[in-house]
N, C-alpha and C positions, 0 to 999 in steps of 0.2 A: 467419282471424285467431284464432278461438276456438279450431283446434286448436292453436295453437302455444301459448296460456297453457295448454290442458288437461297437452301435454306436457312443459314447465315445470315444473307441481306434479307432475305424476309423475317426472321426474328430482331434484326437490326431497327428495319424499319417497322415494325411492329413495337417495339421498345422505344424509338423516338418518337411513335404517334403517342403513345400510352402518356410517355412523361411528358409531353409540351404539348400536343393537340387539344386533350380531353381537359384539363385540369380548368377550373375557372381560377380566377386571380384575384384576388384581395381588393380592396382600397390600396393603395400608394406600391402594390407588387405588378410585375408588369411579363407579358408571357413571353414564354420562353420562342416561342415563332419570332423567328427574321423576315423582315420583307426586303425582299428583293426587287430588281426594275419589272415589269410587268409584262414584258415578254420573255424572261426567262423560264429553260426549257429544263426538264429532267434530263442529267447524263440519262442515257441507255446503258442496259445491263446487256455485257457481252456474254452473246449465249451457245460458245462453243469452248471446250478446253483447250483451246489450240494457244491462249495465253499463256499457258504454263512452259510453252517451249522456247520462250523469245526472253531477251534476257531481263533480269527483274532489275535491271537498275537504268532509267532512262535518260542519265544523264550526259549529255550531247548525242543523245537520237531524234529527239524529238523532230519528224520533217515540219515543215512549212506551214505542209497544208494536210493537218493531224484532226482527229476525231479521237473526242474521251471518254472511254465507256468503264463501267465498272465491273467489276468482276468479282471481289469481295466487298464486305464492308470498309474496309479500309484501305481498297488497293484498284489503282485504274490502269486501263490496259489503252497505248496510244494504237490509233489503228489508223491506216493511211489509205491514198485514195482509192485503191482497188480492193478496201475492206478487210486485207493482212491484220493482223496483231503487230507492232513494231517492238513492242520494248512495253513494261510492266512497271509500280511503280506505286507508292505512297502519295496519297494525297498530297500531301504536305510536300517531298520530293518535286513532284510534278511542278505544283505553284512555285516551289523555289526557283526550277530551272526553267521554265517558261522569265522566270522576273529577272532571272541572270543573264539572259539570251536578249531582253530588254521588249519580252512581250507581256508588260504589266495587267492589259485590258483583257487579254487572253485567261490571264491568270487567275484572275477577279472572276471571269464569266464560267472558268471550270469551277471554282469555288461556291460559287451560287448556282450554279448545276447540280451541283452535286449534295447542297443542303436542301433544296428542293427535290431534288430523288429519294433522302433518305426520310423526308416529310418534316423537315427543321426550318424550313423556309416557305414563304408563299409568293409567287407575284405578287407586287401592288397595283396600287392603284392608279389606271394608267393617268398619264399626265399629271399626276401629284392633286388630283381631284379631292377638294378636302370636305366636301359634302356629299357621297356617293348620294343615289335615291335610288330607291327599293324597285327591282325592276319586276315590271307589270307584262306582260301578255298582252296585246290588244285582242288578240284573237280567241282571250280567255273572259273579255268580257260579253255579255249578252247584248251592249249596244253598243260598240267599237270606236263611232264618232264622238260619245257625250263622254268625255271627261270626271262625270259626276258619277257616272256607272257603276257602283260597286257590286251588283249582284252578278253574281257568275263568276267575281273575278277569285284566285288564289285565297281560299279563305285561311288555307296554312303557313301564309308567307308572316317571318315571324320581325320584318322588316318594321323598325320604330317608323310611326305616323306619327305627322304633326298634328298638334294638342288648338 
């Protein structure tokens, strides 16, 4: 029974790379990828069946001090600090009673957890950096001090240079 949700979230997340990862985007169309703050992390996929015995509806379970893992595509499991399953539950469920309990921040961050698990989301860019530059290797160039050094460096790094 556990491999058929394992292979669930992988067709899941195989279907959201397909449609928003790969596609490229028009003039004035813009892509389907969220970004999120730039240290957010992917929920973890809970990888025992033992979700299936704790009750699917987590409303007023949720402890304190909870971890949210997935277990199907559209269903997370809260799991408490000694790594139990607590209580099961719909995305959307989860974020409503985390927001009803008056943990809004929490609620936002299982949200962007969990768009970045299923490949819908990306970190950004830290500090809201609005010029990234293309990152180089010094230890991939042949003369590591000179600045000017292009031989040796990345010749496949497909990063725009300035003109």
């Amino acid at each position: 029974m556990m491999g058929n949700h394992i292979e669930k979230l992988i067709i899941a997340v195989g279907l959201a790379c397909l449609s928003a990862c790969g596609m490229p985007t028009g003039e004035g169309e813009s892509s389907a990828i969220i970004e999120v703050p730039p240290d957010t992390q992917p929920l973890a996929v809970f990888a025992s069946s033992d979700w299936e015995e704790v009750d699917d509806d987590c409303e007023g379970k949720i402890p304190e001090r909870v971890e949210f893992q997935i277990v199907t595509s559209n269903r997370l499991v809260a799991v408490d600090d000694s790594g139990m399953p607590v209580c099961s539950d719909s995305v959307e469920d989860v974020q409503e009673e985390l927001q009803a309990t008056g943990r809004y921040d929490e609620a936002q961050d299982v949200w962007q957890s969990y768009l970045v698990a299923l490949g819908l989301a990306v970190p950004g860019i830290a500090n809201g950096d609005p010029s990234p530059q293309p990152s180089t290797l010094p230890s991939m160039r042949t003369n590591p001090g000179d600045p000017h050094d292009t031989e040796g460096m990345n010749a496949g790094d497909p990063s725009p240079q300035p003109s």
